[in-house]
C-alpha positions as CSV (number, residue, x, y, z in Angstrom):
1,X,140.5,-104.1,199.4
2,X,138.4,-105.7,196.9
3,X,136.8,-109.0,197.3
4,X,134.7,-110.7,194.8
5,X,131.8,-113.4,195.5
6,X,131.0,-115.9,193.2
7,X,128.4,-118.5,194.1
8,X,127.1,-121.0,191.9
9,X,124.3,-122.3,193.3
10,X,122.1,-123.0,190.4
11,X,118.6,-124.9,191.8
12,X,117.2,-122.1,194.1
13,X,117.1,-118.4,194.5
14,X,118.6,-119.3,198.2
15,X,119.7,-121.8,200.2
16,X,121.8,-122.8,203.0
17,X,124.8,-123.1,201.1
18,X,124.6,-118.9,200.7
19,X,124.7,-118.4,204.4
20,X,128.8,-118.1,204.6
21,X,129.4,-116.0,201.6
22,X,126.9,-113.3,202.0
23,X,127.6,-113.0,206.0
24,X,131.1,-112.6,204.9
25,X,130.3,-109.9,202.0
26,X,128.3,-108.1,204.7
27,X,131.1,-108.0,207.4
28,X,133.1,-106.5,204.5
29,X,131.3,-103.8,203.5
30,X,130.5,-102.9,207.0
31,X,134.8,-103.2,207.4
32,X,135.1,-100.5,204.4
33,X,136.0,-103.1,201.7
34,X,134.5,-103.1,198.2
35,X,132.3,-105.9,197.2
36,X,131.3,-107.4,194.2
37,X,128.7,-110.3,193.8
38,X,128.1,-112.4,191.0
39,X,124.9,-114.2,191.4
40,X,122.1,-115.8,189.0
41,X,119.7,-113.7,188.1
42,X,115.9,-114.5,189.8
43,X,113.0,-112.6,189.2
44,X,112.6,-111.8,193.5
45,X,116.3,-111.9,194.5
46,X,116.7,-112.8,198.1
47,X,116.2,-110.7,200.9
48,X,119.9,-111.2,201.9
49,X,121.2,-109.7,198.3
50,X,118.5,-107.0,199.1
51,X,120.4,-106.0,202.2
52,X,123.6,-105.9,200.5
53,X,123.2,-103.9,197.8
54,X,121.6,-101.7,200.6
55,X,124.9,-101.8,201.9
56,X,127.2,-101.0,198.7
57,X,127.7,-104.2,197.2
58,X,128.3,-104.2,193.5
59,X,126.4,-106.8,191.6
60,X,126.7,-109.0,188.5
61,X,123.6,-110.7,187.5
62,X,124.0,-114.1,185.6
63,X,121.4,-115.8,183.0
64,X,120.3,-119.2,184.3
65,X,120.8,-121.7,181.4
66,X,117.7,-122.4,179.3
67,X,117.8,-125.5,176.5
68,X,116.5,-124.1,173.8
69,X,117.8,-123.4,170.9
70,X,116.6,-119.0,171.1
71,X,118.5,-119.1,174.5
72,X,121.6,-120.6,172.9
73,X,121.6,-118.5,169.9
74,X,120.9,-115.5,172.0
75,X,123.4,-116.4,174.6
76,X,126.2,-116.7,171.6
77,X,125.2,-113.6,169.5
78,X,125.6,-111.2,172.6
79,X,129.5,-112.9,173.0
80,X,130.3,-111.7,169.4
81,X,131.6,-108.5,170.1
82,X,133.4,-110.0,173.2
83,X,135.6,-112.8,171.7
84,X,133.3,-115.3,173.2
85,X,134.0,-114.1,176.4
86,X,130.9,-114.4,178.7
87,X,129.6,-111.0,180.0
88,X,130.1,-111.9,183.9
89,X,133.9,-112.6,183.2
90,X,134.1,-109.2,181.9
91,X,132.4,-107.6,184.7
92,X,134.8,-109.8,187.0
93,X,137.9,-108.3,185.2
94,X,136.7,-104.5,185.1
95,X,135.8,-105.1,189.0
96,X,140.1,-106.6,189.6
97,X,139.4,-108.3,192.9
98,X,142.3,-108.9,195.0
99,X,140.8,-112.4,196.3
100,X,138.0,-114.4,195.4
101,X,135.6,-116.4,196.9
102,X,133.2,-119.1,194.8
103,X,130.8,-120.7,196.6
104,X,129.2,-124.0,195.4
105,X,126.3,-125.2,196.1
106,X,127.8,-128.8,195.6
107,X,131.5,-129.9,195.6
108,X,132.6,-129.8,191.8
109,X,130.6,-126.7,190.3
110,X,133.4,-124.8,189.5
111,X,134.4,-127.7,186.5
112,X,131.5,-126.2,184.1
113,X,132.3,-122.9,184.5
114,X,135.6,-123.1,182.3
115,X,136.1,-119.0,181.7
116,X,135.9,-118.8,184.9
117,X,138.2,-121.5,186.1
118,X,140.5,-120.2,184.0
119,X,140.3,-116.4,185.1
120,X,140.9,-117.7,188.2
121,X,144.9,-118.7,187.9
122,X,145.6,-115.3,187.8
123,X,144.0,-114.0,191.3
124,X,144.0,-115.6,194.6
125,X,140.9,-117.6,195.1
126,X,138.8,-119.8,198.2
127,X,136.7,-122.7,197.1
128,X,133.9,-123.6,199.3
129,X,132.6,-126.6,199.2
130,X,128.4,-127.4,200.5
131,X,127.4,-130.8,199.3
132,X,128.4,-134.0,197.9
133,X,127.2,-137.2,196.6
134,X,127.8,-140.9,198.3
135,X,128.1,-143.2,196.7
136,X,129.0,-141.7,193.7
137,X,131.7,-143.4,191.0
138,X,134.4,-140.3,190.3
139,X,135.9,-141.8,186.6
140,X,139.2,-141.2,186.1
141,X,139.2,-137.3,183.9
142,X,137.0,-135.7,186.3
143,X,138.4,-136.8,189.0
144,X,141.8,-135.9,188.2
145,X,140.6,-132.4,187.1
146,X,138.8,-132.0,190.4
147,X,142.1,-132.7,192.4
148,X,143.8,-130.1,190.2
149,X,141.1,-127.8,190.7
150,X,141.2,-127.7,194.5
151,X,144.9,-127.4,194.5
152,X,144.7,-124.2,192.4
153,X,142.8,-123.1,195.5
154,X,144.5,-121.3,198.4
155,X,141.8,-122.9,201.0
156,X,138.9,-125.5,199.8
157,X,136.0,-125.1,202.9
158,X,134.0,-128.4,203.4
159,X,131.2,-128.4,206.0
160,X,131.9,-131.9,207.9
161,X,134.6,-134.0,208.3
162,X,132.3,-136.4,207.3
163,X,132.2,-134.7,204.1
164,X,136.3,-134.0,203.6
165,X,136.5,-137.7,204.3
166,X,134.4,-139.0,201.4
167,X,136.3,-136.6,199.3
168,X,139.4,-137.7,200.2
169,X,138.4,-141.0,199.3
170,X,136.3,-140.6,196.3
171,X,139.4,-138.4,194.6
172,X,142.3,-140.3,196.5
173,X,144.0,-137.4,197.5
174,X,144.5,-136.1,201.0
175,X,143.2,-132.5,199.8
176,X,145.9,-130.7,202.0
177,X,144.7,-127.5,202.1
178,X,141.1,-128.6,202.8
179,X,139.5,-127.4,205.7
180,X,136.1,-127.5,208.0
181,X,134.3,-124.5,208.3
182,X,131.0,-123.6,210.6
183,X,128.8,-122.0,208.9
184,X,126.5,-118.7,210.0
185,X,123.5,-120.0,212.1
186,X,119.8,-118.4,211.9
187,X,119.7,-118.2,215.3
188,X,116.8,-116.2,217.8
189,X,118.2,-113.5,220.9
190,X,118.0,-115.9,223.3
191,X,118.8,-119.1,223.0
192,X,118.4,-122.1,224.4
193,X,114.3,-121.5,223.9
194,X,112.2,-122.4,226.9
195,X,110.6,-125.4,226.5
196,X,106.7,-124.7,226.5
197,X,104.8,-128.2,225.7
198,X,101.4,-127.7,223.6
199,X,98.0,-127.1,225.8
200,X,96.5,-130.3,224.3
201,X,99.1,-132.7,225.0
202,X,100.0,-132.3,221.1
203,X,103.8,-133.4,220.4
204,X,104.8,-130.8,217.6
205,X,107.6,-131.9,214.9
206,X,109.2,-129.4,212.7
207,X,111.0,-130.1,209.6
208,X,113.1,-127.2,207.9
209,X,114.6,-126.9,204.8
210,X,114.3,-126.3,201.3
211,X,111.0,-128.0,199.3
212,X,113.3,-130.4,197.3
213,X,113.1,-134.0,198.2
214,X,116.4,-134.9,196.1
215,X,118.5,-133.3,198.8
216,X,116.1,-133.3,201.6
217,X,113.9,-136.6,201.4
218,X,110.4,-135.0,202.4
219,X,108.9,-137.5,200.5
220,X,110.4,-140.6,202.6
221,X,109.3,-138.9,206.0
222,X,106.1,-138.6,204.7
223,X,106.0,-142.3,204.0
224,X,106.8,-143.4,206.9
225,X,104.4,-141.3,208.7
226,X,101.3,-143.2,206.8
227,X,102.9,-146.2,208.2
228,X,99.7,-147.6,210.5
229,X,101.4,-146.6,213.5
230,X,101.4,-143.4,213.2
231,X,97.5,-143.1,212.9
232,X,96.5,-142.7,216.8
233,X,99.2,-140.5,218.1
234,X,98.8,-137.1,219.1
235,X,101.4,-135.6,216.6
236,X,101.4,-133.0,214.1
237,X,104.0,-132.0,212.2
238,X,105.3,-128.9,210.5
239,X,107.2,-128.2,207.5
240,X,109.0,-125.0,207.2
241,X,110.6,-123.7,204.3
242,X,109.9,-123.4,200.4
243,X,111.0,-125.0,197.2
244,X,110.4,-126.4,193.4
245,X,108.4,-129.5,195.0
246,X,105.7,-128.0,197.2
247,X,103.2,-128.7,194.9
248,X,104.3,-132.3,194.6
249,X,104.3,-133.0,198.7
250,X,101.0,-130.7,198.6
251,X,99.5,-134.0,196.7
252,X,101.5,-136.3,198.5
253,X,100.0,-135.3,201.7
254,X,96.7,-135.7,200.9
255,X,97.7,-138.9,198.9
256,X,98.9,-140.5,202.5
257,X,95.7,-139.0,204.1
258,X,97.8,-136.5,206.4
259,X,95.8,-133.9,205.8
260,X,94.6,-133.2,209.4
261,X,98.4,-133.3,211.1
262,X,100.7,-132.3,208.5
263,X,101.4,-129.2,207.9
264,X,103.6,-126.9,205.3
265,X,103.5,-123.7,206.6
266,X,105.9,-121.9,204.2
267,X,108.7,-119.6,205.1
268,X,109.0,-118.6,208.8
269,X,112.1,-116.1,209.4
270,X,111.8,-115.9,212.9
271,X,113.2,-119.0,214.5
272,X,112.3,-118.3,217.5
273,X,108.4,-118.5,216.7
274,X,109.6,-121.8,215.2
275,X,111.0,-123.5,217.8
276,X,108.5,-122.1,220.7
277,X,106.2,-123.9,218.6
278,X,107.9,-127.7,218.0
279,X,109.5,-129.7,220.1
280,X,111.9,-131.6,218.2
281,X,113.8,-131.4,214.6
282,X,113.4,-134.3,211.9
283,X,116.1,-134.3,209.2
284,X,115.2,-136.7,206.6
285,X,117.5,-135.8,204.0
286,X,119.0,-137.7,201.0
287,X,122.4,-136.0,201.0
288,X,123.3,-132.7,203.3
289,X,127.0,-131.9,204.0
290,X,125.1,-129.6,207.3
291,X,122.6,-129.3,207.7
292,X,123.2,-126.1,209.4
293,X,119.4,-126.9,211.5
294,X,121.0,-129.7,213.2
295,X,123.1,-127.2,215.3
296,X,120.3,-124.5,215.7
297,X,117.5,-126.8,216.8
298,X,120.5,-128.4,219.2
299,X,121.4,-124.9,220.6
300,X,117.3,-123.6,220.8
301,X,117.3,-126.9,223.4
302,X,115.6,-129.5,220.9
303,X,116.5,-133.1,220.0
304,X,116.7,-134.3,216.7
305,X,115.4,-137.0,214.8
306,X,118.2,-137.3,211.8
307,X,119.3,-139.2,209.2
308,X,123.0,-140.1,208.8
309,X,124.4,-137.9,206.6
310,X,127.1,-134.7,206.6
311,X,127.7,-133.7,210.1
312,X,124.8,-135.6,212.1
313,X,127.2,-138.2,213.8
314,X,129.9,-135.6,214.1
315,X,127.2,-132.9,216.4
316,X,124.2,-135.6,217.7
317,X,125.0,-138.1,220.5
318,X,122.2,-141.0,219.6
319,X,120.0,-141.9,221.9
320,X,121.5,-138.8,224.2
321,X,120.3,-135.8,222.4
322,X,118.9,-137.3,219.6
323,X,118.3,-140.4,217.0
324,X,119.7,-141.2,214.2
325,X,118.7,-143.3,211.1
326,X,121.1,-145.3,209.1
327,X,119.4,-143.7,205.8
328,X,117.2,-142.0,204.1
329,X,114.6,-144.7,203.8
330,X,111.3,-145.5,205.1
331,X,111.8,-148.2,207.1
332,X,115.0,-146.5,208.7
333,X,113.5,-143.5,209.6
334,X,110.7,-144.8,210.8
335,X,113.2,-146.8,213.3
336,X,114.6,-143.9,214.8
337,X,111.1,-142.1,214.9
338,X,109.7,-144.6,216.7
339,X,112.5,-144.7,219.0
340,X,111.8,-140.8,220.2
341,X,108.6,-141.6,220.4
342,X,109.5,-144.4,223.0
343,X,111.0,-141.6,224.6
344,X,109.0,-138.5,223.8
345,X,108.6,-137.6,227.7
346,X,112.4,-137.3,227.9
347,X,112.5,-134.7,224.8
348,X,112.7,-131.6,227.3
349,X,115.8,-132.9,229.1
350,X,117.1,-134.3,226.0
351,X,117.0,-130.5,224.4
352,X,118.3,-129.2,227.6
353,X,121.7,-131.4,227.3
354,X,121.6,-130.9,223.7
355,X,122.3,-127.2,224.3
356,X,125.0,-127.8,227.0
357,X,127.1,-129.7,224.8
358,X,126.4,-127.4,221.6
359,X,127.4,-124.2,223.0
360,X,130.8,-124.4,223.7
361,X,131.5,-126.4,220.4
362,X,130.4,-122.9,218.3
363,X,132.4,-120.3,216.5
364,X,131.2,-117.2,217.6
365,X,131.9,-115.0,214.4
366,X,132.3,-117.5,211.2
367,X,131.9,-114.7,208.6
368,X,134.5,-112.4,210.5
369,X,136.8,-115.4,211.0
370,X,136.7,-115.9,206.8
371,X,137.1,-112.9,206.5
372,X,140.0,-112.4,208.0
373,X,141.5,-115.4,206.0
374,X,140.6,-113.4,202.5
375,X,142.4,-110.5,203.2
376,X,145.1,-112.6,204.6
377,X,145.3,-114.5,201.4
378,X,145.1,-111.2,198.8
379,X,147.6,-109.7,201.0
380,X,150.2,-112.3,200.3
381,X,150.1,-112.4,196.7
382,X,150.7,-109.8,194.3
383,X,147.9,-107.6,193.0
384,X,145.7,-108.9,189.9
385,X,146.7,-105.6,188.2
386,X,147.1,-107.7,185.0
387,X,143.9,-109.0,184.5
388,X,141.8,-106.9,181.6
């Protein structure tokens, strides 16, 4: 069988959001289907596409949008000879997938990508769905389009029923065929981790995630840690990841005089060095319809600090295994830090239930279970023979 992958996350050469479809094209390759994957084109593609073209995938690389007026010339010049039609549409066609599954990084992507919209009524297709704004004011066109848009769908994959609710709500439709999905965790061996508290008394905080404070509100837990409060405790705290604004919270660190306790350590791909080295998670983001650290800092035997967004309230009991701010904003999160730090010598037993309740509430095989629902749906439709 032949299963296509679109994602179109456009901010970053990786994220979260690319967990699901690239442990799904992985499972099958390794199940003896054909795979195509149409991705934009970086200039160090991730380590994950690395391993799949390792594995056989085929791969279609896509421009990323520049606004100037070479690019756009460039970009319309090369469709000549095609009718206008956009070189990844082509490759799409030649490849004549029996299902299709387009990954966004957000909720509505798929709207600006019109060709490809538009290929899509004639092949079976899964919409995944991996952010979304609230409050956000849906006018009356886009909104209807969206709700025609998931319809077309055979499935439309959101990551929280928090998520599928404000949906429902913001497009006043019930989304019928919507529904929630786990996604792949990054997970070590052994899991919970033991809990091994820092020779100097040191209370270590990790915070993981992509460097960009739209989505992921660095910036506001930095804040609040230069609140005065914050000065004499024996903290530090580690940020894990990379991203477009490191060199802005590089400045803002040293800005808010946290130098000597904060910490960006970059990428670390082993988690567990990461969580044998913290003892609890904060979460300060914006908007997040996971985050998919929530469960893995749960399930390595770790409370969370968290704001309320996506599936916090739906996995983190507050004040159990956990706290939870109302929002993203300083004096919020500084609420609920303040609160674990009330209780900082209950974090260990805190972890411990965390993992208890966490555990039985996973899918084991996520990327096997999807893909299973694929070939389920391209089997049940007739082949896209027709598509040229």
């Amino acid at each position: 069988m032949k299963i296509a992958f679109v994602t179109l996350m456009y901010d970053a050469p990786w994220g979260g959001s690319e967990a699901l479809w690239s442990k799904t094209a992985a499972r099958a390759l390794a199940e003896g289907h054909e795979v195509l994957a149409s991705v934009y084109d970086w200039p160090e593609p991730a380590v994950d596409l690395q391993n799949l073209a390792l594995a056989g995938a085929q791969f279609v690389l896509r421009s990323r949008y520049v606004p100037t007026l070479s690019y756009r010339a460039a970009s319309w010049l090369m469709r000549i000879p095609l009718g206008g039609k956009l070189l990844e549409m082509r490759a799409l066609a030649r490849f004549n997938p029996d299902v299709v599954f387009i990954s966004q990084g957000g909720c509505m992507d798929l709207l600006y990508h019109e060709q490809l919209r538009s290929w899509l009524q004639n092949v079976p297709f899964v919409l995944a769905c991996h952010s979304y704004n609230d409050p956000v004011r849906q006018h009356k066109f886009p909104r209807h389009q969206l709700v025609g848009l998931y319809r077309e769908a055979q499935e439309v994959l959101m990551i929280s029923e928090n998520q599928l609710r404000t949906l429902r709500r913001q497009l006043i439709d019930p989304i019928k065929n919507a529904r929630v999905v786990q996604n792949p965790l990054n997970l070590p061996a052994q899991y919970p981790v033991p809990y091994v508290p820092d020779a100097d008394g040191v209370l270590r905080l990790a915070v993981i995630g992509s460097l960009h404070i739209d989505s992921k509100g660095q910036d506001v837990l930095l804040e609040a840690l230069a609140a005065p409060g914050w000065a004499g405790r024996e903290v530090r705290v580690n940020f894990y990841g990379k991203g477009p604004d490191q060199a802005y919270l590089e400045e803002l660190i040293k800005f808010y005089g946290l130098g000597d306790w904060v910490v960006l350590r970059g990428h670390v791909a082993d988690p567990q060095e990461i969580w044998q080295e913290n003892d609890l998670l904060v979460i300060p983001s914006r908007i997040e319809s996971g985050p998919m650290v929530l469960q893995e800092s749960l399930l390595c035997g770790r409370p969370v600090v968290a704001t309320d967004v996506g599936m916090v309230r739906e996995w983190l009991d507050d004040d159990e295994t956990g706290f939870i701010a109302d929002t993203a904003t300083v004096s919020s999160l500084n609420k609920a830090l303040n609160r674990a730090w009330a209780h900082r010598a209950d974090w260990p037993a805190m972890g411990l239930l965390a993992a208890e309740r966490t555990i039985p509430r996973m899918q084991n095989d996520p990327a096997g279970h999807l893909l299973n629902r694929l070939v389920g749906f391209a089997t049940k439709q007739a082949p896209a023979s027709q598509l040229k």
